[in-house]
N, C-alpha and C positions, 0 to 999 in steps of 0.2 A: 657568327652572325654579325660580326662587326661590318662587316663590307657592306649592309645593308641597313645600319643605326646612320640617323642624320649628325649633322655635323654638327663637330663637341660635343657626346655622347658616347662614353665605354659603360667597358664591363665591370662592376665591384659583383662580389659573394657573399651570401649570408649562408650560416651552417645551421641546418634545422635538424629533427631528428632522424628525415628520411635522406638525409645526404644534403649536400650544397645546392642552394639556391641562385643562379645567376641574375643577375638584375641589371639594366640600365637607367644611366641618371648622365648630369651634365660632370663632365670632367675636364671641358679646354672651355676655349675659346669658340664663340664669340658668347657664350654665357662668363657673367664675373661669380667665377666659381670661389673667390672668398668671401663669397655672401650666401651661394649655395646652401649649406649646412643652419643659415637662421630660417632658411625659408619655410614656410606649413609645408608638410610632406602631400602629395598628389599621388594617389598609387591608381594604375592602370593593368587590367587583367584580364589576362587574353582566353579564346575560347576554347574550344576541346575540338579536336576531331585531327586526322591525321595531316602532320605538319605543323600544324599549330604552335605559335612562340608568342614572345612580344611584341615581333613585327607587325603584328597585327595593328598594335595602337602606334606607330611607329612615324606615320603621318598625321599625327595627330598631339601628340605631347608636348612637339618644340613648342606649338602656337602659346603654351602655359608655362614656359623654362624661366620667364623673369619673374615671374612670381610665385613658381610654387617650387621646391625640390622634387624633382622628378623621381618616381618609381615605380619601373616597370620589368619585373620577372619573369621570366622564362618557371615555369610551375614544373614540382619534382615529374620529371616523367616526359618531359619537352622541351624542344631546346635547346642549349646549351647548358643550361642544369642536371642533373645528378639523374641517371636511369635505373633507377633500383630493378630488377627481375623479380617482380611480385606480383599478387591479385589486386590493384588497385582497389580500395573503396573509398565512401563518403568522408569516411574518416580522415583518412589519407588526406586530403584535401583542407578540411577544418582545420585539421591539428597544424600542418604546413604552413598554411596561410596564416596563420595564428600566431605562428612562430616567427613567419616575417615581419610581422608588423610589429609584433613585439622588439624583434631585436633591429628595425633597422627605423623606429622612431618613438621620440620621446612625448610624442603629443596628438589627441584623435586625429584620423587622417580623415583625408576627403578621398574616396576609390569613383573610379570609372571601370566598369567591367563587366563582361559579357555574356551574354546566353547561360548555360550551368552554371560557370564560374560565378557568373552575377547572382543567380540562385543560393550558390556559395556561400556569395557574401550577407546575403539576408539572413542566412543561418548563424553565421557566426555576430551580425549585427543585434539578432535575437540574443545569445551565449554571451557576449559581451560587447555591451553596449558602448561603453565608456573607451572601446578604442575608435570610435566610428564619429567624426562629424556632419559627413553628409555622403549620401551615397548615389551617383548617377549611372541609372544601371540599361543597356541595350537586352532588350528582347529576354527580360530574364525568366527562365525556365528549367524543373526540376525534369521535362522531358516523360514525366508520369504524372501530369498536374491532372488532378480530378479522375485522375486511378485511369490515364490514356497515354496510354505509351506513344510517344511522341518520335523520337529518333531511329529506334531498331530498325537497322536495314535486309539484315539474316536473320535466318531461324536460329536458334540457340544449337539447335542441334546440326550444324552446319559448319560456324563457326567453331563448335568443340573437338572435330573431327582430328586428330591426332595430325599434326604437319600441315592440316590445309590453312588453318592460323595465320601459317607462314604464307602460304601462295596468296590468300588474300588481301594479304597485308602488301605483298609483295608488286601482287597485281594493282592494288588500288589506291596507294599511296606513295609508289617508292619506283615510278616509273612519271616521268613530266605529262605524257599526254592523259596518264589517269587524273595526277594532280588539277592540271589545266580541263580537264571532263566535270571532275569534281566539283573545281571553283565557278564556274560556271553556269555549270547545269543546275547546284543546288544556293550555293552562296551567292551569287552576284544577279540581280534583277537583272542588270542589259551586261551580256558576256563581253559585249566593247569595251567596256570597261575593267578589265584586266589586263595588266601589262605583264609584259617578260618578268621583270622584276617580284612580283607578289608569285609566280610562278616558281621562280629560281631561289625565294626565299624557303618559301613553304616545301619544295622538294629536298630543299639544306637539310631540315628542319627531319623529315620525315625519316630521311637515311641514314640519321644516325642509331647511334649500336643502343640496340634494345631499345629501340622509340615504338615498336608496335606491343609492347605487354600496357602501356597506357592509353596508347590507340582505340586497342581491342578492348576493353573496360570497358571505354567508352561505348564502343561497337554491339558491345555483348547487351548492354544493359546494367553493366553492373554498377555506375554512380547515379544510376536514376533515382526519384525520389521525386513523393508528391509534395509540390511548392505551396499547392493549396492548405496544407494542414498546418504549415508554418505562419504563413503571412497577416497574419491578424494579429500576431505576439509584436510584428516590427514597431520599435519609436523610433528610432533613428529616422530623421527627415528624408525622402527618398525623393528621386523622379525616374522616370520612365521614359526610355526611345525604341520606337518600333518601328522597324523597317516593313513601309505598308505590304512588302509582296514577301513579307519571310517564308520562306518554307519550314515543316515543323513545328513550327509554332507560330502559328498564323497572327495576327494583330486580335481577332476576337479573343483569343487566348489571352492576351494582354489585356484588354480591357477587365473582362472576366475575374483575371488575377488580381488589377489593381482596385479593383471594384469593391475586393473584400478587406482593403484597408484605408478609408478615402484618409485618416486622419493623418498616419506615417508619409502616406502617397500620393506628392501635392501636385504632382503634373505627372499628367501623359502626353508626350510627345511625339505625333506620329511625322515619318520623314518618309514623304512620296516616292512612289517609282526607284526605291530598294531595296535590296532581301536583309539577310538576318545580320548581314556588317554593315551596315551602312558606314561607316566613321573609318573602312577601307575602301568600300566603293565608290565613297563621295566626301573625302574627310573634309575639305573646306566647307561644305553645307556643313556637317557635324561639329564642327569647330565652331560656325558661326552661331547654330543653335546652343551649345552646350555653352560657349561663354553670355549669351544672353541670359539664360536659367540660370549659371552661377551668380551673374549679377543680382537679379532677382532675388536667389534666395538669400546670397549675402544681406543685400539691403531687408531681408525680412527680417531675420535673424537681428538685426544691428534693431532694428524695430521695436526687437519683444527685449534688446536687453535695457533700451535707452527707457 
């Protein structure tokens, strides 16, 4: 996935318990990467569905490289990271993520992160608090919130069919005109706005060896979980961006969500005329809104300590 990381940007590894973690951060020039390593860690977490990596926040991290240490992971299961052949669950996720931030910072991070994953991270900001400074999270959704299955696109028993796993997978993520149908039809408000590029990323992405047993997790139902039942535990200071046309998880969903914890959940920010990425559909709006709110909350924060 290098060919598609912005400039001064590789790959380092963290080793977690389900295999190796790929991640991106600054590594050359024109970032002063001997300053790199003081910097507050910035972690960015990409969405689930087939192809899916880092690329995802990929236009959108340089805008924060001189002041934050960038980190942004490819998740076991996607990516250029570690493809175990297993049942994925919720677990699988907690424990991983947990494991990264553990081992690749010494200090709470600030995470940007998406749809389930951002779901994710509510969960593990509930479990442990104390690794978490501030969390800015897009369209965040357990996909069964208020006991309403949100993503399932097959019947279970469809998907379990002995070998057709494979054709589906096959058929709908591991061929460009499905990817480019896909990004489209469900992720991008106006399909104009997808280039070759996010195409040629996310079919990278999809084709590699054993990339549909996390796929199909997803696919199946099996990392869903209601977000409703957690979200009143969160302290960790939060905010909210919602792509006013998301599909699956519509903006009332969001409201809804953030509504059962106004105290943790200081802003809702909704971003016009885009589906469920916005900060790939339209990263410059995304950038512009997200470092306003960071400033914001900085300055709150500086507030309640002075």
């Amino acid at each position: 996935m290098l060919k598609f990381q912005p400039l001064g940007f590789g790959q380092k590894v963290i080793n977690t318990s389900l295999g190796s973690m790929v991640y991106y951060t600054q590594i050359s020039e024109p970032w002063n990467i001997s300053e790199v390593e003081k910097l507050p860690p910035l972690l960015f977490l990409h969405n689930f569905g087939g192809g899916a990596s880092a690329y995802e926040w990929s236009k959108v991290y340089p805008a924060f490289a001189n002041e934050y240490r960038i980190l942004a992971p490819d998740l076991i299961g996607w990516g250029e990271s570690e493809h175990p052949v297993r049942d994925y669950q919720v677990q699988d996720y907690l424990t991983t993520i947990s494991e990264f931030i553990h081992r690749s910072c010494n200090q709470p991070v600030t995470v940007v992160a998406s749809s389930l994953t951002a779901a994710f991270t509510i969960r593990l900001a509930i479990s442990e608090p104390n690794l978490f400074k501030e969390l800015f999270l897009v369209s965040p959704s357990g996909f069964d919130d208020f006991g309403q299955g949100a993503g399932r696109r097959l019947p279970l028993s469809v998907i379990n069919i002995p070998f057709l796993d494979n054709l589906i997978y096959g058929l709908g993520a591991e061929n460009e005109v499905a990817v480019s149908n896909f990004l489209q039809s469900f992720l991008f408000a106006k399909p104009e706005r997808l280039t070759q590029e996010i195409v040629e990323a996310y079919l990278y992405s999809a084709q590699k060896p054993n990339a549909k047993f996390s796929a199909l997790a997803f696919l199946r139902g099996d990392l869903y979980f209601d977000l409703s039942l957690y979200i009143q535990q969160l302290k960790v200071s939060t905010v909210f961006f919602w792509g006013e046309e998301a599909q699956f998880t519509n903006i009332n969903l969001g409201r809804r969500l953030a509504s059962l914890n106004k105290s943790a959940i200081r802003d809702f920010q909704t971003i016009g005329d885009t589906g469920i990425l916005p900060h790939l559909e339209t990263p410059g709006v995304f950038i512009g809104l997200l470092s306003k709110i960071k400033r914001g909350c900085t300055q709150i924060n500086a507030d309640k300590e002075g």
